[in-house]
C-alpha positions in Angstrom: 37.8 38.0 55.6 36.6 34.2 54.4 37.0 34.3 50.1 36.0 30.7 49.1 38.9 30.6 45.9 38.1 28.1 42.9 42.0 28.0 41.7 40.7 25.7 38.7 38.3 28.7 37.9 37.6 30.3 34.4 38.3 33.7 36.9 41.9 35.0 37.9 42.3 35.2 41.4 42.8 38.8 42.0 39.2 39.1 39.6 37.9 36.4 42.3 39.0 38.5 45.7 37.9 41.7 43.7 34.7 40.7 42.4 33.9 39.2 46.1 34.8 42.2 48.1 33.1 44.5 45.6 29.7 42.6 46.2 30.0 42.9 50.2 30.5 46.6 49.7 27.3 47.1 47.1 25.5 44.9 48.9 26.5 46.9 52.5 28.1 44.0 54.3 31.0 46.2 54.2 30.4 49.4 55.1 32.0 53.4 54.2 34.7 53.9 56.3 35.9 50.6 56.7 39.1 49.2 56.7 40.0 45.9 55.2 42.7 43.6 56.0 46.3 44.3 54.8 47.7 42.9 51.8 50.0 41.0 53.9 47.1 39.7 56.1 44.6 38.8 53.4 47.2 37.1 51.2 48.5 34.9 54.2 44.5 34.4 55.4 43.7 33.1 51.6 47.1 31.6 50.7 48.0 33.6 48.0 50.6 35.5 47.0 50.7 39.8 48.0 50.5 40.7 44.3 47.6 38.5 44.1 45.8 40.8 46.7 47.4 43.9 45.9 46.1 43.4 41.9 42.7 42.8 43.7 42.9 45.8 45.4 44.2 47.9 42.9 41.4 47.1 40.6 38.7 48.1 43.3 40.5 51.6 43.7 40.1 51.8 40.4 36.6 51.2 40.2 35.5 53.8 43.2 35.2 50.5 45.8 38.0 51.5 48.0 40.6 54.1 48.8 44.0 53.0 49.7 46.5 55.1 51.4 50.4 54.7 51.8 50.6 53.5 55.5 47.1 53.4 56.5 46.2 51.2 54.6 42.7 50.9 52.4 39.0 51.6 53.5 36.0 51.7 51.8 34.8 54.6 50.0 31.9 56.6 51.0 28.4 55.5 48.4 25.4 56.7 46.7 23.3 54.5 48.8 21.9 54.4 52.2 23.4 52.5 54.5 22.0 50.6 57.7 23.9 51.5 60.9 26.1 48.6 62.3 27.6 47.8 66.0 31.4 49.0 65.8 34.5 47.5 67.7 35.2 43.6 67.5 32.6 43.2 65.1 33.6 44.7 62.4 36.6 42.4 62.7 34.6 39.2 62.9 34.7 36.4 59.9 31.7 35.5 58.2 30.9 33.5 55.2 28.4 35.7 53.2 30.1 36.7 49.5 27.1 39.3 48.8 23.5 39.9 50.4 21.9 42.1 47.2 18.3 40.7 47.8 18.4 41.8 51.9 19.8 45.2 50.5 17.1 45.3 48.2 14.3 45.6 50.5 16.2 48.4 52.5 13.6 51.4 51.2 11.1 51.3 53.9 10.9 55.5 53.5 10.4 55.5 49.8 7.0 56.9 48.5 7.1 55.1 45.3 8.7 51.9 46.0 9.3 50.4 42.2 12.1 48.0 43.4 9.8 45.2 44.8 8.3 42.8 42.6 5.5 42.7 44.5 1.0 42.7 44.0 -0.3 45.6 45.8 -2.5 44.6 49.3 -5.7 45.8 47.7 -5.6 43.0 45.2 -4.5 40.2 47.4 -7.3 37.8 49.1 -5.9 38.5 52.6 -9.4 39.3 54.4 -10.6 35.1 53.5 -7.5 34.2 54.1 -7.4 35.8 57.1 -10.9 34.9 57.9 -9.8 31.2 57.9 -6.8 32.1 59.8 -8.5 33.5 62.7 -11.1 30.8 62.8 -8.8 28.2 62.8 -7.1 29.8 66.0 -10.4 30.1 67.5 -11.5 26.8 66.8 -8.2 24.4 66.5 -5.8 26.5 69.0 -3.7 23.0 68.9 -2.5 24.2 65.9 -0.3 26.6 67.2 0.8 23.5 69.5 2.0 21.5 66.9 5.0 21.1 64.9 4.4 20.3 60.9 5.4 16.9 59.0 8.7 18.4 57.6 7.7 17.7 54.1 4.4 19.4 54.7 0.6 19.0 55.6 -0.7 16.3 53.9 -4.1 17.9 52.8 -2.3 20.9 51.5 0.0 19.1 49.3 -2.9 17.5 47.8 -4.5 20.5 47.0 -0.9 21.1 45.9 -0.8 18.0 43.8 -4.4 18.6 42.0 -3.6 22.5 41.1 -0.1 21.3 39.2 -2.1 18.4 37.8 -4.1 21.2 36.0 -1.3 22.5 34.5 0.2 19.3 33.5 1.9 18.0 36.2 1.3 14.7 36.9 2.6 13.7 40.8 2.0 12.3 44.0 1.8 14.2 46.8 4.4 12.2 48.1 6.6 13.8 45.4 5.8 17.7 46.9 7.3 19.2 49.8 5.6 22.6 51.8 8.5 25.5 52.0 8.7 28.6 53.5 8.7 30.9 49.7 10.8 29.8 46.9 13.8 31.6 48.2 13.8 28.4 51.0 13.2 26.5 48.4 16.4 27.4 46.4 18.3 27.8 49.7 17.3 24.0 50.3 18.5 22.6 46.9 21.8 24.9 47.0 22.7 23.5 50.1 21.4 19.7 49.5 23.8 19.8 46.0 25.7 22.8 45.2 29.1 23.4 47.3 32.0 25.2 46.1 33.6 24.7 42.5 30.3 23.1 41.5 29.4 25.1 38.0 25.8 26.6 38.1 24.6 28.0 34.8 21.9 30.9 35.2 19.8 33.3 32.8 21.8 37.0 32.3 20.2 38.7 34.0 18.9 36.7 36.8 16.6 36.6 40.3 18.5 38.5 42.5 18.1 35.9 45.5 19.2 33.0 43.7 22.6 34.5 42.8 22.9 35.5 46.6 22.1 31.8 47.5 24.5 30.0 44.6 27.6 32.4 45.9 27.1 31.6 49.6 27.7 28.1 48.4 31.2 29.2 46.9 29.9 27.9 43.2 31.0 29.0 40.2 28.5 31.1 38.3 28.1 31.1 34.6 25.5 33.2 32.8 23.5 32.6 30.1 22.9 35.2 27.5 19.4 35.4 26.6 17.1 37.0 24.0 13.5 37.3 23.9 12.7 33.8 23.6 14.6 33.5 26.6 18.1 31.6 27.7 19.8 30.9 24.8 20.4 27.6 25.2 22.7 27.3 22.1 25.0 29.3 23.8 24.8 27.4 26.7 25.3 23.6 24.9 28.4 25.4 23.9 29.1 26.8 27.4 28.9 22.7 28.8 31.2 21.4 26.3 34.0 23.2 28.0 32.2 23.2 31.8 29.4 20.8 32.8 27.1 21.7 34.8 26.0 20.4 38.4 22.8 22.7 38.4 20.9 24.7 35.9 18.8 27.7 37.6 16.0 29.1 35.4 13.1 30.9 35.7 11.4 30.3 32.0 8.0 32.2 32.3 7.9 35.9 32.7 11.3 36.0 33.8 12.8 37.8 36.7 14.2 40.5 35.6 13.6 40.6 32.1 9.9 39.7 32.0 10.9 37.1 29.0 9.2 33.9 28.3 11.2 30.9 27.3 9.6 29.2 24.2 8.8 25.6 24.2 11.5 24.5 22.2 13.8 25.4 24.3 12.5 24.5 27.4 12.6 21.0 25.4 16.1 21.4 24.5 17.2 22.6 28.1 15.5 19.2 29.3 17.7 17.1 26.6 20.3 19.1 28.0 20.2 18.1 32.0 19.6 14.2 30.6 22.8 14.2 28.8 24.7 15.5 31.8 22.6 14.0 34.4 22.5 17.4 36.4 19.4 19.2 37.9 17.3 22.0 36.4 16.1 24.3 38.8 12.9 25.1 37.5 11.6 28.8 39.8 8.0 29.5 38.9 6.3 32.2 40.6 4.3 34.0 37.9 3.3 31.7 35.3 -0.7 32.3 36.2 -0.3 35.8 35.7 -0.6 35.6 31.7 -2.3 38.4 30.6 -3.3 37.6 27.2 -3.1 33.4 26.6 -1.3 30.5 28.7 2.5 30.4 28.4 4.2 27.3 27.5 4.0 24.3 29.4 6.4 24.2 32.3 9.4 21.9 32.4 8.4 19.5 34.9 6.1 18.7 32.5 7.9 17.1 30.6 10.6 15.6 32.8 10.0 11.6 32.9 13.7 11.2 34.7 13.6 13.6 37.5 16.1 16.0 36.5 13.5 19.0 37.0 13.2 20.4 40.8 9.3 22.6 40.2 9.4 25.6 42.3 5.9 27.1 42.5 5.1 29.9 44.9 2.0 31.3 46.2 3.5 34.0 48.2 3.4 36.8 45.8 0.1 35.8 44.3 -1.9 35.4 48.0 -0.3 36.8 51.2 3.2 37.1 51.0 3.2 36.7 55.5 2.0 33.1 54.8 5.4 32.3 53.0 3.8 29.2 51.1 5.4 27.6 48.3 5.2 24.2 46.3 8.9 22.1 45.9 8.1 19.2 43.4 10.7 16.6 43.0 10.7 12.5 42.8 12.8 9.9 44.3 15.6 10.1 46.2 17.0 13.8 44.9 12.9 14.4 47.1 14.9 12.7 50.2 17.6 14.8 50.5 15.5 18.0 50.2 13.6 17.3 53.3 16.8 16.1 55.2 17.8 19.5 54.3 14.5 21.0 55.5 14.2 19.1 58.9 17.6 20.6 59.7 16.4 24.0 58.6 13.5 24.8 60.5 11.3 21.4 61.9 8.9 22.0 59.4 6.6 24.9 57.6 4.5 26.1 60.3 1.3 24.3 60.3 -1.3 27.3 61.1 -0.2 29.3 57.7 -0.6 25.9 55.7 -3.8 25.4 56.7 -4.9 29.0 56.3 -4.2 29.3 52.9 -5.3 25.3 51.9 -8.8 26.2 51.2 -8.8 29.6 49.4 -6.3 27.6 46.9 -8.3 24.3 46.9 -12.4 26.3 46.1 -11.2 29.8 44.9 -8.0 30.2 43.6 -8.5 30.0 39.8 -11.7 32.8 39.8 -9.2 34.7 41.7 -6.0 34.4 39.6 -8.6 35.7 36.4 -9.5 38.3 38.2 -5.7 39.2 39.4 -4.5 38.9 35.5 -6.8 41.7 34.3 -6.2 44.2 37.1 -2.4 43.6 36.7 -2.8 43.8 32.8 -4.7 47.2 33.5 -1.7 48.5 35.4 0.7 47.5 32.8 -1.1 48.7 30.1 -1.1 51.7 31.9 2.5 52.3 32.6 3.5 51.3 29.2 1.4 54.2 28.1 3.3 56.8 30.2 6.8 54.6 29.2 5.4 55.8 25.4 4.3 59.9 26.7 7.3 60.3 29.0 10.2 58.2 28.1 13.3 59.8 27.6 15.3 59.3 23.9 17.3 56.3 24.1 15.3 54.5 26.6 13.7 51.2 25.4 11.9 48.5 26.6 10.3 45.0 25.9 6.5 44.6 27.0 6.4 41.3 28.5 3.3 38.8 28.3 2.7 38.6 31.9 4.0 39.1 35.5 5.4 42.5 37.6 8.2 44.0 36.1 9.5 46.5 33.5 12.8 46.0 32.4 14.2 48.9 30.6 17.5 50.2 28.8 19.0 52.9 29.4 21.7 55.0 26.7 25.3 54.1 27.0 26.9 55.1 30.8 23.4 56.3 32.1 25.1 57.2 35.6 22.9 54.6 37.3 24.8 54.7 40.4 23.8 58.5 40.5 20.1 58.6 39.3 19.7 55.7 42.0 20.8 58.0 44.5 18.6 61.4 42.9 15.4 58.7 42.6 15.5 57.9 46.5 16.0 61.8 47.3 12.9 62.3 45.9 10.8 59.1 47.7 11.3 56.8 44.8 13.2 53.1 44.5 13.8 51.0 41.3 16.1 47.8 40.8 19.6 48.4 39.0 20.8 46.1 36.9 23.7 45.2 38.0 22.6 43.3 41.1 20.9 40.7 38.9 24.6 39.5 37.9 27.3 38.1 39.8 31.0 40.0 40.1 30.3 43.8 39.9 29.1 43.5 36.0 27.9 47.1 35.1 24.1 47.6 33.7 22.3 49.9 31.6 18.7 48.1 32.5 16.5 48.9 36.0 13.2 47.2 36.9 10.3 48.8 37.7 7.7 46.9 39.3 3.9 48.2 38.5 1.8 46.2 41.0 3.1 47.4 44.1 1.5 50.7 44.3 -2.3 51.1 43.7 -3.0 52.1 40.0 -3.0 55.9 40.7 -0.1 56.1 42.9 1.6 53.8 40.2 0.6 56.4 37.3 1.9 59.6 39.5 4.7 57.5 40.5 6.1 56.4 36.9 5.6 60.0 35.6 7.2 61.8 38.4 10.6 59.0 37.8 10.4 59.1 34.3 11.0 63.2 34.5 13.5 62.8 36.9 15.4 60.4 34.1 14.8 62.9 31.6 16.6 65.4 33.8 19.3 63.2 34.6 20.1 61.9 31.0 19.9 65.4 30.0 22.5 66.6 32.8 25.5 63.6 31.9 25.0 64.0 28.1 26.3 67.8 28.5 
């Protein structure tokens, strides 16, 4: 079993081996019934001493992770949660390098009825028949597409359309400075890869996007989280946080956070700026709902106002247009630009040309009518659940309505049993997000997301009531 160990870490050691094992076993790389490596084994594989692993492994026994038995050894316990079939024999055996995979567990609920975990927009409010009307005529009529390998930075046309749409919002680049990925999530991958490797310090929002944290601890990097409030990171706390560890890389997503659904105010995205100057480190800015306001703008992004390129502008379209197209926007100047499409080319030769082009013209004629239009169905639908949150809502339960975006983001009373209700909610064709797979390490939560655009509105409505019984129920049944 590979552990990438930071021995200058703020973390013991056993808390590193326990914390990394923990997450391969919630996020079902490791799976019930299987039997990790001795003490002796693990200690010599990772160079540390037995009590080092046997203090690891004693914690996860503790914590319901593993069951360890005098002379056979420890295996993992049986969970709450589905789990995927895998090949058995020499496989199970075989080294890898993946510390957690929450975000590919995440979409494991094909069977659900009500699936609340997604942050997602419903098919019926998506422009998929023009852009799929474009799509097929450009097969019809330029079948060389389908021929031809993309420019590894991206179609050329595209990223002006690219370039004009952030220029509207107050981005002011060439389209040499914009690079075509395949979502966000490449997009992070790419700059993790390009500048984070292990040891480097990356400072992230508590709680945080699920697939970045995934990303960051495949590069072995050392995590820190940022408490926020509703304004956002607290970015006092984490001035105070780089005086004892600076930072290589600062991950946020300021506007309708995921998660939380929080929006970071101005003067602290001017702050978090001042910030990356003084330690000449990159921002990570990840910006995939900031047009889905549903009262007025929210603050002006970042990359706004960055005049030394220390801001990296992620802005997807997936979500908002087809998420099959898999088009997103990587903004960045100079020669931190360069490295991100060395670190494309290698990845995969180039966006694929065909889904560029389909989606160019829809964003370059009708994208703003559409994204008004999208803002008041999706502010329709949380309007909606926030009025069966305020019927149906169990005592103790509480909640932030957030200004724009997908998600709910609710507390739960103290030890709410999430584990269990997770496991009660799929019984009955339902899925929501815990908490605790928006933090690194196995950090309990009393918060789930619920997503409201992924069902139509009435299956939404029926949906939300039906779970928010069920959580009455359960609450009821572990206060006893």
């Amino acid at each position: 079993m590979r552990i990438d160990l930071l021995r200058s870490g703020t973390k013991s050691l056993p808390q590193q081996i326990s914390e990394t094992i923990a997450q391969r076993i919630t996020s079902g790389l490791l799976q019930p019934g299987s039997k990790l490596p001795s003490v002796r084994v693990l200690a010599s594989s990772l160079k540390v001493s037995q009590v080092t692993v046997s203090k690891a492994y004693a914690d996860l026994e503790t914590r319901g992770h593993i069951l360890c038995s005098q002379g056979k050894g420890c295996y993992v316990a049986e969970r709450q949660r589905n789990s995927p079939d895998t090949s058995a024999g020499w496989q199970d055996g075989y080294d890898d390098y993946l510390p957690r995979a929450q975000l590919w567990r995440n979409f494991n609920y094909s069977e659900v009825k009500y699936p609340f975990h997604l942050a997602a927009i419903h098919s019926s409010l998506l422009p998929l028949e023009p852009i799929g009307a474009t799509m097929a005529a450009l097969v019809q009529e330029q079948p060389e597409l389908m021929a031809s390998y993309g420019n590894f930075q991206g179609d050329q046309e595209l990223r002006e359309v690219m370039r004009r749409h952030l220029q509207s919002r107050g981005i002011s680049l060439s389209s040499n400075d914009l690079m075509i990925t395949s979502g966000s999530q490449q997009g992070i991958d790419l700059v993790a890869r390009t500048f984070v490797g292990p040891g480097d310090t990356v400072y992230l929002e508590a709680p945080s996007y699920t697939g970045a944290i995934d990303v960051f601890a495949g590069r072995g990097a050392e995590m820190i989280f940022v408490p926020m409030d509703e304004h956002g990171m607290r970015v006092d706390k984490l001035t105070a946080m780089c005086d004892r560890r600076p930072p290589k890389l600062i991950y946020t997503n300021p506007t309708f956070q995921n998660p939380s659904g929080a929006t970071m105010s101005i003067a602290r995205r001017q702050r978090l700026l001042e910030l990356a100057r003084s330690y000449r480190c990159l921002i990570v800015e990840d910006d995939p709902f900031s047009d889905l306001y549903f009262h007025q703008p929210p603050p002006p992004s970042i990359k706004s106002m960055d005049a030394a390129g220390h801001v990296v502008y992620m802005k997807s379209f997936s979500k908002v247009l087809a998420p099959g197209c898999r088009i997103a926007c990587v903004a960045a100047e100079g020669n931190i630009l360069s490295r991100l499409i060395a670190a494309k080319s290698s990845s995969d030769l180039g966006s694929p040309l065909l889904t560029q082009r389909a989606v160019l013209p829809f964003i370059d004629r009708r994208y703003e009518a559409y994204a008004a239009k999208l803002r008041t169905a999706l502010r329709l639908r949380k309007e909606a659940a926030t009025m069966l949150l305020k019927q149906y809502a169990p005592a103790g339960v509480s909640w932030t309505l957030p200004e724009g975006g997908l998600n709910l983001w609710l507390q739960l009373p103290e030890s709410p049993g999430i584990g269990k209700l997770h496991a009660l909610a799929e019984q009955e064709g339902i899925s929501f997000l815990p908490g605790d797979v928006c933090y690194a390490g196995d950090t309990p939560s009393r918060h789930i997301r619920l997503c409201y655009s992924q069902l139509t509105h009435e299956e939404m409505e029926r949906g939300l009531k039906q779970f928010l019984h069920l959580l009455e129920r359960h609450l009821r049944s572990i206060c006893r």
